[in-house]
N, CA, C and O atoms as a Tinker XYZ file with bonds, in Angstrom:
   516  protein
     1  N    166.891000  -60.844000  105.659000    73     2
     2  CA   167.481000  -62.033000  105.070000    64     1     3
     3  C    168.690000  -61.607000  104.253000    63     2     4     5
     4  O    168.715000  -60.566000  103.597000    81     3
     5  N    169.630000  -62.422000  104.328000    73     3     6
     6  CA   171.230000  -62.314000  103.457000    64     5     7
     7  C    170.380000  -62.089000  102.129000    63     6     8     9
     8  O    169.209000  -62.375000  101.876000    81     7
     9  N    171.372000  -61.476000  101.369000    73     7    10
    10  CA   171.081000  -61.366000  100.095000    64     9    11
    11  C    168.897000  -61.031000   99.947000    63    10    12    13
    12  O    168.354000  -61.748000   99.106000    81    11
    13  N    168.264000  -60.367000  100.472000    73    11    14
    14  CA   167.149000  -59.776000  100.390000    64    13    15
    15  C    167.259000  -58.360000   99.806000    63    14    16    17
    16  O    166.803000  -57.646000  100.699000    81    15
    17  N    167.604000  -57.619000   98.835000    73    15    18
    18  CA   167.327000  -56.363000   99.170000    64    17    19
    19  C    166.015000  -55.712000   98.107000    63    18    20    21
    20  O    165.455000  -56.234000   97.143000    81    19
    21  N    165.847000  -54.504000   98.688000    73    19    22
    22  CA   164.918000  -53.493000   97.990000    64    21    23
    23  C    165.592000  -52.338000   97.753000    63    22    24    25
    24  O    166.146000  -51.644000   98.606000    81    23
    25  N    165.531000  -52.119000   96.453000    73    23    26
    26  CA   165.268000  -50.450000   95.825000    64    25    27
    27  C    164.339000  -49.732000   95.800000    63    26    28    29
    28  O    163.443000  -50.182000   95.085000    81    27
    29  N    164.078000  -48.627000   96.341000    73    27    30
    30  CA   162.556000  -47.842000   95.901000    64    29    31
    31  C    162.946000  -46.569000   95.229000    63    30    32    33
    32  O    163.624000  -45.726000   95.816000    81    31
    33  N    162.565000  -46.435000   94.122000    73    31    34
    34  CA   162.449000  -45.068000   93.512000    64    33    35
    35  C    161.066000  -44.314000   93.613000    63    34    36    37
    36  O    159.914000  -44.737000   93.709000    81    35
    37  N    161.671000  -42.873000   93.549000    73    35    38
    38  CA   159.906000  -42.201000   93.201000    64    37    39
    39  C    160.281000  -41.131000   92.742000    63    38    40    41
    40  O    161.113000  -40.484000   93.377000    81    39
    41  N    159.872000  -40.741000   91.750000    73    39    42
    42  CA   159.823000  -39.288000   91.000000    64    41    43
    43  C    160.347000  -39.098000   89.808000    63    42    44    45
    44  O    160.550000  -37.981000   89.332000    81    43
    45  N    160.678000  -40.502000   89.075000    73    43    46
    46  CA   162.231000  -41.001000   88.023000    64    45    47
    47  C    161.702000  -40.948000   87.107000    63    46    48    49
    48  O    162.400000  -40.621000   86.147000    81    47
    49  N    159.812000  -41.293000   86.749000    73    47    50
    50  CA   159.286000  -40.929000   85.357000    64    49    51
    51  C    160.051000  -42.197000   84.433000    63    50    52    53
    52  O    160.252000  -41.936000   83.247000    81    51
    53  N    160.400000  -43.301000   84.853000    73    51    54
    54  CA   160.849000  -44.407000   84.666000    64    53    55
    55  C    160.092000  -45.449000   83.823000    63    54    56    57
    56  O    159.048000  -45.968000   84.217000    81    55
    57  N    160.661000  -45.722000   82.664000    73    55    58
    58  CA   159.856000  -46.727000   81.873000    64    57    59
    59  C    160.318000  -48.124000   81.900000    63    58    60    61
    60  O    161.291000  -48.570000   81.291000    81    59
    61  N    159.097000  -49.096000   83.072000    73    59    62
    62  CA   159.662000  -49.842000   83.410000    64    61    63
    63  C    159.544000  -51.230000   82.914000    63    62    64    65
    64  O    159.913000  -52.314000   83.366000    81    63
    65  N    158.970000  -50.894000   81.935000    73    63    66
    66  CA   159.235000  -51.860000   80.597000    64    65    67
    67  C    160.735000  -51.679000   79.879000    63    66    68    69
    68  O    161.261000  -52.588000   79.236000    81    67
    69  N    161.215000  -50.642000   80.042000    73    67    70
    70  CA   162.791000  -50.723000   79.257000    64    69    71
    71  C    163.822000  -51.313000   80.937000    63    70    72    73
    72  O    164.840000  -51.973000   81.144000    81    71
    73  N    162.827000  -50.614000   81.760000    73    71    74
    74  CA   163.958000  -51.010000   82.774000    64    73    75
    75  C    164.144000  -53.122000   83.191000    63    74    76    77
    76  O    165.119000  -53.790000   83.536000    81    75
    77  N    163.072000  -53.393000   82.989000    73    75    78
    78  CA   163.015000  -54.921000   82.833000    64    77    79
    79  C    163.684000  -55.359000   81.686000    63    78    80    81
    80  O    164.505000  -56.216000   82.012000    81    79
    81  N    163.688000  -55.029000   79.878000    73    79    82
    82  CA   164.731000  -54.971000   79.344000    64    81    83
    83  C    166.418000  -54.970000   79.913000    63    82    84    85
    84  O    167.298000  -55.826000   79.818000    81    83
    85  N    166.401000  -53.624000   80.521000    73    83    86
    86  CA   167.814000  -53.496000   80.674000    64    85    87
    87  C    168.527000  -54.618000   82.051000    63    86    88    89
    88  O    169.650000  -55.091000   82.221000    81    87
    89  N    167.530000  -54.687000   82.656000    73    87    90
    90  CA   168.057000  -56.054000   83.386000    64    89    91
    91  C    168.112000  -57.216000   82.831000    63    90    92    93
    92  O    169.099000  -57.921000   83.043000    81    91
    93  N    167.074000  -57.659000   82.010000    73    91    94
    94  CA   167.156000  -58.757000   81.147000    64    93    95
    95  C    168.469000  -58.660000   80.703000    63    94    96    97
    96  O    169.288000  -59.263000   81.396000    81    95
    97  N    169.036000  -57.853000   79.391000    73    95    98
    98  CA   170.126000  -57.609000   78.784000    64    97    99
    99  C    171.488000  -57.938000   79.930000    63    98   100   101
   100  O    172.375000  -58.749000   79.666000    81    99
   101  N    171.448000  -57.391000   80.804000    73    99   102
   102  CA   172.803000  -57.074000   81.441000    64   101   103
   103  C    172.794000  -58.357000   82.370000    63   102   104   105
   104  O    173.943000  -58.518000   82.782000    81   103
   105  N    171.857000  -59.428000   82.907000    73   103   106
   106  CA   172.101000  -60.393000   82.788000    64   105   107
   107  C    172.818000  -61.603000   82.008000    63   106   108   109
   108  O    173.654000  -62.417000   82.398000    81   107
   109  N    172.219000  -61.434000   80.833000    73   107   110
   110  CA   172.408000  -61.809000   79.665000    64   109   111
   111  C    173.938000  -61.821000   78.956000    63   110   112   113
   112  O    174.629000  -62.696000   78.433000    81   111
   113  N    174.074000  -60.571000   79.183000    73   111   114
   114  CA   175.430000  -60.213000   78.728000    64   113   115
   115  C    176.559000  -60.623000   79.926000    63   114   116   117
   116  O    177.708000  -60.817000   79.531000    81   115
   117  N    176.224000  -60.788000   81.629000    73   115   118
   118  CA   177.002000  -61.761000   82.303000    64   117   119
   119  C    177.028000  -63.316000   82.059000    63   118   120   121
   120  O    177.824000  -64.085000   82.599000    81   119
   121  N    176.180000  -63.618000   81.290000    73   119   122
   122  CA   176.331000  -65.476000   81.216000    64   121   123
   123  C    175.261000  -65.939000   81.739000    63   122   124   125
   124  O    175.260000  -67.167000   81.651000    81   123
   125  N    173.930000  -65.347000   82.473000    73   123   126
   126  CA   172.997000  -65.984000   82.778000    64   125   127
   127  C    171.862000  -66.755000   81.956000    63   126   128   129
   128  O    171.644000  -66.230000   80.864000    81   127
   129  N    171.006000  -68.012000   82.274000    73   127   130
   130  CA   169.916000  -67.503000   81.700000    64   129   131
   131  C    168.592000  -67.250000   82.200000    63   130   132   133
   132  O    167.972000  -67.870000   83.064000    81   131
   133  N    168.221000  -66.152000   81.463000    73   131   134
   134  CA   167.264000  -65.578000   82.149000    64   133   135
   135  C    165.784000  -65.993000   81.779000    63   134   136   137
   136  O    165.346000  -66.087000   80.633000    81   135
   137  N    164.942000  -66.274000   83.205000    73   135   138
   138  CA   163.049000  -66.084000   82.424000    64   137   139
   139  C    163.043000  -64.952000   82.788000    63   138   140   141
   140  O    164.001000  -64.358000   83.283000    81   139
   141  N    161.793000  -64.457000   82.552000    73   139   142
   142  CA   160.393000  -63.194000   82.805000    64   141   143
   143  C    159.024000  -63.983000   82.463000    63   142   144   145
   144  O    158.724000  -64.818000   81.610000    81   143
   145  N    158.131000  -63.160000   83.813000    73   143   146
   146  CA   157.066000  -64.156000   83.683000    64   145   147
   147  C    156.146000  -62.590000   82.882000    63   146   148   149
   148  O    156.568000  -61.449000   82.694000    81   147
   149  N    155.216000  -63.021000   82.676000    73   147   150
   150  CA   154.722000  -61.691000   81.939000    64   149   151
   151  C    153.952000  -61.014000   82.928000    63   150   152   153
   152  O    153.547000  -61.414000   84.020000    81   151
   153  N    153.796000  -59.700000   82.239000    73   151   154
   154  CA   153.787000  -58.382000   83.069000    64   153   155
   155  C    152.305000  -58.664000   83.355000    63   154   156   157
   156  O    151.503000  -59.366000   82.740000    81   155
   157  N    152.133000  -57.722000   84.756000    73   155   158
   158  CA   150.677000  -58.122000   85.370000    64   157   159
   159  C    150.774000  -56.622000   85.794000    63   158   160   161
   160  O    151.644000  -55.804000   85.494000    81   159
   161  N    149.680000  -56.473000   86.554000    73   159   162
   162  CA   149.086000  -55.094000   87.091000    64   161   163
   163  C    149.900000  -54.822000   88.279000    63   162   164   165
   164  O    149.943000  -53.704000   88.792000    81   163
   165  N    150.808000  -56.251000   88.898000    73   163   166
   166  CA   151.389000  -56.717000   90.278000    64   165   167
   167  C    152.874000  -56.601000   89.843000    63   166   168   169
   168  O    153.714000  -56.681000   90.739000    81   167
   169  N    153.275000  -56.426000   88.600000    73   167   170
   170  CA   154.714000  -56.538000   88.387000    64   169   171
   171  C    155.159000  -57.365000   88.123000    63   170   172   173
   172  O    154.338000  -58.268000   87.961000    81   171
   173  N    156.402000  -57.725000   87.908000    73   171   174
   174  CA   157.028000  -59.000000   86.963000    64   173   175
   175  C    158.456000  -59.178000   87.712000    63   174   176   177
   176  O    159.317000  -58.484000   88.252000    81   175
   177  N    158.149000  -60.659000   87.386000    73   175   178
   178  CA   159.562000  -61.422000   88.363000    64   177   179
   179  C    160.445000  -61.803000   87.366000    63   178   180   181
   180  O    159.901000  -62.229000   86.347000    81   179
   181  N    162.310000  -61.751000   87.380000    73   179   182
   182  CA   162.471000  -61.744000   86.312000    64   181   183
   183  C    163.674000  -62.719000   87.290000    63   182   184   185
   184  O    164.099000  -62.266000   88.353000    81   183
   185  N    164.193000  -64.300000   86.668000    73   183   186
   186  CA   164.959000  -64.742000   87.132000    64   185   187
   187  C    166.197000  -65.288000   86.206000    63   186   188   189
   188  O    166.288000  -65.559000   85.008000    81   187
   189  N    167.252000  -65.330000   87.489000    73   187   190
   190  CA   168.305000  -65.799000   86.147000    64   189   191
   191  C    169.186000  -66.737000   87.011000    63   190   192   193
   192  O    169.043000  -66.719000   88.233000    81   191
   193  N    170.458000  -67.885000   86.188000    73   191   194
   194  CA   170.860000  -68.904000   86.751000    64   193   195
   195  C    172.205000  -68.726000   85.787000    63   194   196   197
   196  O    172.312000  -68.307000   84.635000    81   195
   197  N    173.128000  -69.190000   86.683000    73   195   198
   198  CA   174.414000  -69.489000   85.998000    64   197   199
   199  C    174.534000  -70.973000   85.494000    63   198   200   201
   200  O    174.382000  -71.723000   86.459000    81   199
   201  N    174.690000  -71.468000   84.660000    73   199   202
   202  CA   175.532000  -72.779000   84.535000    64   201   203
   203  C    176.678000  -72.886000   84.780000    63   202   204   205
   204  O    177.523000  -72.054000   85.111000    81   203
   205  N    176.724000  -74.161000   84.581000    73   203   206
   206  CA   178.473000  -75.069000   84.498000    64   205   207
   207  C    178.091000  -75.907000   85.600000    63   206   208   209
   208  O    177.450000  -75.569000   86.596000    81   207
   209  N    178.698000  -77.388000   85.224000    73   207   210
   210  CA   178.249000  -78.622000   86.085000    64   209   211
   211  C    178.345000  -78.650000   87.490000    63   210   212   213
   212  O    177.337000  -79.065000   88.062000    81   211
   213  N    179.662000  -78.188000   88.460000    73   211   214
   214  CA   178.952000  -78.034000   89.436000    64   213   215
   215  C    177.864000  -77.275000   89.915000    63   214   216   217
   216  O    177.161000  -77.980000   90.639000    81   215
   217  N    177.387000  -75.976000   89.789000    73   215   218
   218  CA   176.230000  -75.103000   90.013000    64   217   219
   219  C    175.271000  -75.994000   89.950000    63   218   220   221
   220  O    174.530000  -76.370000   90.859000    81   219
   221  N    175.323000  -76.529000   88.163000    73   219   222
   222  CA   174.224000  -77.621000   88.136000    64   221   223
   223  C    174.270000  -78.287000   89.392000    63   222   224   225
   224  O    173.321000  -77.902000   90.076000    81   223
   225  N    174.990000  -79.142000   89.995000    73   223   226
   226  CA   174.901000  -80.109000   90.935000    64   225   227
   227  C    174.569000  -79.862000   92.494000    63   226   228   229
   228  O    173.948000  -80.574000   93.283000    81   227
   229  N    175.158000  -78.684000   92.657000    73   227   230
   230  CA   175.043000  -78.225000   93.616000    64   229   231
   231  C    174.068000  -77.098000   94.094000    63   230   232   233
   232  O    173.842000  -76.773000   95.260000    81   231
   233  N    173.568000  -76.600000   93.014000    73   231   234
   234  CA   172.110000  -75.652000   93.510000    64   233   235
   235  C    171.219000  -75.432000   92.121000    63   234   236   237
   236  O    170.769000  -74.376000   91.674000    81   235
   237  N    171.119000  -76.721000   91.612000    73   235   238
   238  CA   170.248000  -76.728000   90.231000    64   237   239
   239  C    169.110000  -75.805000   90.561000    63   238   240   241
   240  O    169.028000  -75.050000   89.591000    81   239
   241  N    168.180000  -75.482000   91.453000    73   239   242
   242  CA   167.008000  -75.400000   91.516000    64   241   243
   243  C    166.992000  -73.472000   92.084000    63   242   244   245
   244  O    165.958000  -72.804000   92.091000    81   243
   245  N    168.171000  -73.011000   92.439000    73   243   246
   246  CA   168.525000  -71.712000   92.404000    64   245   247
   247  C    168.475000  -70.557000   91.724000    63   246   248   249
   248  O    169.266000  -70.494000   90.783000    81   247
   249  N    167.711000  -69.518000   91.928000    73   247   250
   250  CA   168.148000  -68.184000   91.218000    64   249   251
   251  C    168.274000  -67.178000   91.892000    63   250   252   253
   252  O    168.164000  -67.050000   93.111000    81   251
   253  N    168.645000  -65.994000   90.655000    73   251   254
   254  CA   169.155000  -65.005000   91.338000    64   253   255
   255  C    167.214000  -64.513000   91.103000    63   254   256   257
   256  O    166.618000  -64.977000   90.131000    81   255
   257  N    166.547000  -63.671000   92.009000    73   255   258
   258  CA   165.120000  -63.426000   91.834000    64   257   259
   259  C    165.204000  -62.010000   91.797000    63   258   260   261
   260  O    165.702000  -61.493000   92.797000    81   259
   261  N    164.734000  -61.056000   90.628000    73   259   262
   262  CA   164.478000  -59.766000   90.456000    64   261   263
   263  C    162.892000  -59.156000   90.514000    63   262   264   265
   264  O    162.128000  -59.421000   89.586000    81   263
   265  N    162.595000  -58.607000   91.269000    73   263   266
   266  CA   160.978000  -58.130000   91.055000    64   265   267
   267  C    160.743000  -56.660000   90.793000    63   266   268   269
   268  O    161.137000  -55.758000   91.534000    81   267
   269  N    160.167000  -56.526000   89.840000    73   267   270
   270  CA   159.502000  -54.830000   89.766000    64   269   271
   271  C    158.123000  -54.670000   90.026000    63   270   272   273
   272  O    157.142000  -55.296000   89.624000    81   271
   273  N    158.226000  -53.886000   90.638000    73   271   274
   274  CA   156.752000  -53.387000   90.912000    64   273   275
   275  C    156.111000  -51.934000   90.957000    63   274   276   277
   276  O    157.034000  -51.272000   91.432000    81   275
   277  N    155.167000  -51.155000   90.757000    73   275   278
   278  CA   154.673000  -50.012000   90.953000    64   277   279
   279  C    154.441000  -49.722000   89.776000    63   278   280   281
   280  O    154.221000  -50.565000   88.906000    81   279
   281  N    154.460000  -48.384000   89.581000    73   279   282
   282  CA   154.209000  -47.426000   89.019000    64   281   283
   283  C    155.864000  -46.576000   88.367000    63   282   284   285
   284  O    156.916000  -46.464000   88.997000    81   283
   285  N    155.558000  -46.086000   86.911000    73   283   286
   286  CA   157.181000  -45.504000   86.417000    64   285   287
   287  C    157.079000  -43.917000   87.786000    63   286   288   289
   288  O    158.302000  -43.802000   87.865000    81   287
   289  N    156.821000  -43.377000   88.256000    73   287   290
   290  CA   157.013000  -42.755000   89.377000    64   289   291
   291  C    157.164000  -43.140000   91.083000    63   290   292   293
   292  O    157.780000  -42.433000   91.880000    81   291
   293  N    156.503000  -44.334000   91.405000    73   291   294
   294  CA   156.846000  -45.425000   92.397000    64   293   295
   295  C    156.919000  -46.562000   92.625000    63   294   296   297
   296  O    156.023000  -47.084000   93.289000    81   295
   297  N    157.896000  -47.243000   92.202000    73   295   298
   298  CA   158.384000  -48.590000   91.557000    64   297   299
   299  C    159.712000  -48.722000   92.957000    63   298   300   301
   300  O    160.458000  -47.919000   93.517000    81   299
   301  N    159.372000  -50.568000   93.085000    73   299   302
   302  CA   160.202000  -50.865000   94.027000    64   301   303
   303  C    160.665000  -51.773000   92.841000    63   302   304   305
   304  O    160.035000  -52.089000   91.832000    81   303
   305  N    162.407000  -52.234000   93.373000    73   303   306
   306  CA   162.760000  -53.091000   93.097000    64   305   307
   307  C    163.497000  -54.326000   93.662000    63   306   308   309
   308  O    164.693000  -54.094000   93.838000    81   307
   309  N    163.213000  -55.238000   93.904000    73   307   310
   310  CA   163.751000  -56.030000   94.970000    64   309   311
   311  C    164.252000  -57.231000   93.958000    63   310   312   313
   312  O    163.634000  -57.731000   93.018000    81   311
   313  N    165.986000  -57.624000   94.608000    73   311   314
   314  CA   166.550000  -58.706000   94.863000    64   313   315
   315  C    167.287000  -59.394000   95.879000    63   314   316   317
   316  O    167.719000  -59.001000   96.963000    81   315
   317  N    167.358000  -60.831000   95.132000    73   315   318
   318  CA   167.445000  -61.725000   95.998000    64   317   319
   319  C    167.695000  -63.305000   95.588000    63   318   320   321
   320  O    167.871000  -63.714000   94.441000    81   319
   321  N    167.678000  -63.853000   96.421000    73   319   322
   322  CA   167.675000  -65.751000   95.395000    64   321   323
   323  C    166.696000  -66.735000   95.959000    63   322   324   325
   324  O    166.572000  -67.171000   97.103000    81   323
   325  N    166.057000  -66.962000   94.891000    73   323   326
   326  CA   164.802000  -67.839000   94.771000    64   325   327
   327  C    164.802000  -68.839000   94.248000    63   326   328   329
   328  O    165.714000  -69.144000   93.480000    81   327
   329  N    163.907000  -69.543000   94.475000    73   327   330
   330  CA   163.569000  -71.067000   93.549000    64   329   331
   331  C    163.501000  -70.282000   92.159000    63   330   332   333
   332  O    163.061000  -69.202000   91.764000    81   331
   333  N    164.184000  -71.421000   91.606000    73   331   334
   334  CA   164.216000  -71.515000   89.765000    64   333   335
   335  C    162.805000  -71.836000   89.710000    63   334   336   337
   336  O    162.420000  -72.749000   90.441000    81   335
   337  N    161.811000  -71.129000   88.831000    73   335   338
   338  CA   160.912000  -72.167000   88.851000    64   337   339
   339  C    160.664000  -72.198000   87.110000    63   338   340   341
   340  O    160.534000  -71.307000   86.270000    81   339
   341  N    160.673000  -73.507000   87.060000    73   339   342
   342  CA   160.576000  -74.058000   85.520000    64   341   343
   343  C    159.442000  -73.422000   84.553000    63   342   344   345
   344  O    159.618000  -73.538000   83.340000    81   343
   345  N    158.305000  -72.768000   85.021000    73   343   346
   346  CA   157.216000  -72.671000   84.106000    64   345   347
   347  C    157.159000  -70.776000   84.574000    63   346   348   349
   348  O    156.069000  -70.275000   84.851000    81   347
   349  N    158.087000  -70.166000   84.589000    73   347   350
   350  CA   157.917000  -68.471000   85.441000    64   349   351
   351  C    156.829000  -67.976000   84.718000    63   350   352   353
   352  O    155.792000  -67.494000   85.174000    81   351
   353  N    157.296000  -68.208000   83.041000    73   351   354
   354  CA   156.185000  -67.156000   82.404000    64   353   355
   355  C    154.764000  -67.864000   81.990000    63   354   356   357
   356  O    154.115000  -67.396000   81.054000    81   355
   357  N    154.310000  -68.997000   82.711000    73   355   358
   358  CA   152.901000  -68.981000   82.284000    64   357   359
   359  C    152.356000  -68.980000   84.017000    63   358   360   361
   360  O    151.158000  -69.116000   84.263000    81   359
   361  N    153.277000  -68.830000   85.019000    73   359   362
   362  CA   152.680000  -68.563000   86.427000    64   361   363
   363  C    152.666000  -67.377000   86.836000    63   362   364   365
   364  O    153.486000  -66.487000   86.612000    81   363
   365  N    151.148000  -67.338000   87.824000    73   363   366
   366  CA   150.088000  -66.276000   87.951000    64   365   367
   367  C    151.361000  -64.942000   88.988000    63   366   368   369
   368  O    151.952000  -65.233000   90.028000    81   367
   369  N    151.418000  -63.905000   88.431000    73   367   370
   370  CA   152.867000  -63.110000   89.171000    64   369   371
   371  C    151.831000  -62.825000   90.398000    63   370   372   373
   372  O    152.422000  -62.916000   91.474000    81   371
   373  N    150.940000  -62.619000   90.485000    73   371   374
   374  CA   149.913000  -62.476000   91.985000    64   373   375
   375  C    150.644000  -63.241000   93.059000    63   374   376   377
   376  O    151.320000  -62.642000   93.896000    81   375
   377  N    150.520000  -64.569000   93.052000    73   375   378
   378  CA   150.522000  -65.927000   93.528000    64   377   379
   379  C    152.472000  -65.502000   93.960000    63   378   380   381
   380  O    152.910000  -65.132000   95.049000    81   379
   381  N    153.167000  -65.717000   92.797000    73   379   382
   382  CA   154.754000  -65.052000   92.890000    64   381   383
   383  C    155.374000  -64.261000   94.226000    63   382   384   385
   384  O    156.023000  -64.637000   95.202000    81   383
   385  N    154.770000  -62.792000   93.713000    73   383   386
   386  CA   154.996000  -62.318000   94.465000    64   385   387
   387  C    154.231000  -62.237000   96.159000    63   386   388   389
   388  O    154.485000  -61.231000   96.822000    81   387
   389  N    153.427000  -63.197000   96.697000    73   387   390
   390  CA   153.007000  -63.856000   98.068000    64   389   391
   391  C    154.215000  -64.521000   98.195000    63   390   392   393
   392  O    155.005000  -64.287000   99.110000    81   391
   393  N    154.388000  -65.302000   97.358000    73   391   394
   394  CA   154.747000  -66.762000   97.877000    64   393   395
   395  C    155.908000  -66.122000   98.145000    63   394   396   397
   396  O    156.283000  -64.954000   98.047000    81   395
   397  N    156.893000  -68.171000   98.871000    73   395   398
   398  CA   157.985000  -67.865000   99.096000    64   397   399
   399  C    159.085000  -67.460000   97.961000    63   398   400   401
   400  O    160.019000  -68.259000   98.021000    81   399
   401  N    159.239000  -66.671000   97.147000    73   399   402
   402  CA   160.070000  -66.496000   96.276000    64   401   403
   403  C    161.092000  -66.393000   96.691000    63   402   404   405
   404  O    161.657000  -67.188000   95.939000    81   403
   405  N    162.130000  -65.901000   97.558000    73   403   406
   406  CA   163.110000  -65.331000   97.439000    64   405   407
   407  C    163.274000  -66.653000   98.821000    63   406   408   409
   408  O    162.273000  -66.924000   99.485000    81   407
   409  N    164.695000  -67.401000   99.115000    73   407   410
   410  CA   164.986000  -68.171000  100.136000    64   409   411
   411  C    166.177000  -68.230000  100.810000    63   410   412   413
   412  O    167.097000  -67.989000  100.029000    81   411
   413  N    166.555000  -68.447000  101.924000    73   411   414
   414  CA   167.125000  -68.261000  102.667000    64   413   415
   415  C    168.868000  -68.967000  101.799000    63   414   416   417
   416  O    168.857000  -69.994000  101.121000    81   415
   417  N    169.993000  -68.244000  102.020000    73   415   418
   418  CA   171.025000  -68.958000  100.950000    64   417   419
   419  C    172.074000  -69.101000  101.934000    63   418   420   421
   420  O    172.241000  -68.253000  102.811000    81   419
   421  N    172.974000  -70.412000  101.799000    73   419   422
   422  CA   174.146000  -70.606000  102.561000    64   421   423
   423  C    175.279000  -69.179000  102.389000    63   422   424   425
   424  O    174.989000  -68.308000  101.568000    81   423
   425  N    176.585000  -69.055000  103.256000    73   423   426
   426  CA   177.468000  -68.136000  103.029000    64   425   427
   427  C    178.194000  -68.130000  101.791000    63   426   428   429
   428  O    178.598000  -67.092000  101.266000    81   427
   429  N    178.354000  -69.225000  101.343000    73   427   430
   430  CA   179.541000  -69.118000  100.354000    64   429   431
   431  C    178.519000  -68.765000   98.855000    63   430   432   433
   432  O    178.841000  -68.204000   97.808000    81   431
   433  N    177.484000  -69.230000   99.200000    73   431   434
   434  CA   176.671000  -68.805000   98.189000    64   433   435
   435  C    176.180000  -67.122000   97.805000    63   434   436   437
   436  O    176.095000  -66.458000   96.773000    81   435
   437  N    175.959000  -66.923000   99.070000    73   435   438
   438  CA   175.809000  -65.582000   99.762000    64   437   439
   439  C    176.917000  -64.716000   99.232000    63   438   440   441
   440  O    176.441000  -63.645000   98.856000    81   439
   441  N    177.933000  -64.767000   99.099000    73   439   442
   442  CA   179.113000  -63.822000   98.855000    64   441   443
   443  C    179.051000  -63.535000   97.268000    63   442   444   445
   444  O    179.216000  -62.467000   96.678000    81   443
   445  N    178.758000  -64.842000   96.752000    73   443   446
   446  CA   179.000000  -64.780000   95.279000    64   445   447
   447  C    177.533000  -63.807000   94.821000    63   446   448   449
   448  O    177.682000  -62.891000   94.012000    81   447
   449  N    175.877000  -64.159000   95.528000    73   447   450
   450  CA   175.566000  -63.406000   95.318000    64   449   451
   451  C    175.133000  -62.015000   95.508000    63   450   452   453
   452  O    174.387000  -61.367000   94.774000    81   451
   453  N    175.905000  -61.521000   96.976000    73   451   454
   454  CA   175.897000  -60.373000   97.135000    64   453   455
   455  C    176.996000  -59.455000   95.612000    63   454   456   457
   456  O    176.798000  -58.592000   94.757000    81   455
   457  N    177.586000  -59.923000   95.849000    73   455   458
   458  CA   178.443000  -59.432000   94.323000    64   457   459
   459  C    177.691000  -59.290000   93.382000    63   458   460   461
   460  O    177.599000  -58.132000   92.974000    81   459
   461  N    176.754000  -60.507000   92.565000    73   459   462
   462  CA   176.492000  -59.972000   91.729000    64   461   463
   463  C    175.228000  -58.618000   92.080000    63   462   464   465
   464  O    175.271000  -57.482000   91.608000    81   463
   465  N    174.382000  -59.060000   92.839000    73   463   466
   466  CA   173.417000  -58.108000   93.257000    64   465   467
   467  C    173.649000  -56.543000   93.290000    63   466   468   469
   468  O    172.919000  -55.628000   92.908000    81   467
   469  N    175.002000  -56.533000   93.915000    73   467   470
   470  CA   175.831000  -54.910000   94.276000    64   469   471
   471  C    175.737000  -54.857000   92.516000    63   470   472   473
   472  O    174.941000  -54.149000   91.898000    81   471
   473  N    176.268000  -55.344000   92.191000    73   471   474
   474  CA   176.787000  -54.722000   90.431000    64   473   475
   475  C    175.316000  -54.641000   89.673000    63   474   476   477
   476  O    175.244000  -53.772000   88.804000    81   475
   477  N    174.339000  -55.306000   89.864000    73   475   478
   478  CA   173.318000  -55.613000   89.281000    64   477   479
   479  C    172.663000  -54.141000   89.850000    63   478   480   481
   480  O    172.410000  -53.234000   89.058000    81   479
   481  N    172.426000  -54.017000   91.258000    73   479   482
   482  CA   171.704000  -52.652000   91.585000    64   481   483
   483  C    172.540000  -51.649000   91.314000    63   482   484   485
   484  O    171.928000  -50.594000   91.482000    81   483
   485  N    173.984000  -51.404000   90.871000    73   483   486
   486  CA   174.497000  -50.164000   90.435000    64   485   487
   487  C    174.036000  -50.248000   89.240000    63   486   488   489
   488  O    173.640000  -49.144000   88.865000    81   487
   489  N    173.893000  -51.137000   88.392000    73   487   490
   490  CA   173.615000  -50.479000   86.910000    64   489   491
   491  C    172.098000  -50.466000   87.039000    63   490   492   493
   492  O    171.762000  -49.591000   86.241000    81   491
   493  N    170.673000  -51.096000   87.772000    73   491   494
   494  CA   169.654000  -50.163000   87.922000    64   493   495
   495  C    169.457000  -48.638000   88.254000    63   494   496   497
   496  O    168.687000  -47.824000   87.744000    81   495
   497  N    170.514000  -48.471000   89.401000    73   495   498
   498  CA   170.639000  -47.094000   89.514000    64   497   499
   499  C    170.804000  -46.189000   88.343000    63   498   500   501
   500  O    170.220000  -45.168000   87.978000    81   499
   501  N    171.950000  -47.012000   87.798000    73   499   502
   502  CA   172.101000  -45.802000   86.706000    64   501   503
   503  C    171.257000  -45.939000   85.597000    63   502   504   505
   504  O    171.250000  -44.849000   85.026000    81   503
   505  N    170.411000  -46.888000   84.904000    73   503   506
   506  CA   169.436000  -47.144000   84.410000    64   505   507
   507  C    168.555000  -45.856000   84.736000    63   506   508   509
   508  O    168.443000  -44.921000   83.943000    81   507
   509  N    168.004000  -45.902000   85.857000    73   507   510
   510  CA   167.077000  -45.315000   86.600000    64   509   511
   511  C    167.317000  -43.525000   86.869000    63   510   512   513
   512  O    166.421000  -42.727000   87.141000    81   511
   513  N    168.861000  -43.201000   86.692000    73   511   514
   514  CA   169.135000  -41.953000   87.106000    64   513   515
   515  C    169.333000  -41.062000   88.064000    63   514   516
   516  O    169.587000  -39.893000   87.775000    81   515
């Protein structure tokens, strides 16, 4: 799928409680806003949305969808764009990560978020080391 991807690290000794931080943050610091649903044994989905009235109008219900998962020695990380969903942090991340999270996105949408995604997985990388 456009805009689907995965990172996998292994051997990084990675604390991936700061690394969900540092995505939080560097979202944050582009203009998004961001949820996190809370951390489970399954990993944590962390989503974020741009404003300004058209976006609103035209893909209110859109995000950009971040997932971590594993272990700080084998931890995947996958993005992509998913349903916004209004209640992230009191829903079950089990259930999350099955479902359809991540959905299929038009081109023009697609471009804007392959961009951010590229910039978003270079600074995990370097997060990560």
């Amino acid at each position: 799928m456009l805009g689907d991807r995965e990172e996998h690290f292994t051997g990084k000794g990675t604390d991936l409680t700061a690394l969900q931080a540092h995505v939080e943050q560097y979202l944050k610091a582009d203009g998004f806003t961001v949820q996190t649903s809370a951390p489970s044994d399954a990993g944590v989905v962390i989503q974020a949305k741009k404003g300004g009235f058209l976006r609103e109008v035209v893909a209110a219900d859109r995000a950009l969808s971040v997932t971590v998962s594993g272990t700080s020695d084998d931890f995947k990380v996958r993005f992509g764009v998913g349903k916004w969903l209004e209640h992230l942090g009191v829903a079950a991340i089990e259930t999350l990560l099955i479902s359809e999270l991540f959905l299929f996105i038009d081109v023009a949408d697609s471009l804007w978020n392959l961009e951010v995604e590229d910039k978003l997985i270079a600074a995990v990388k370097s997060f990560v080391g």
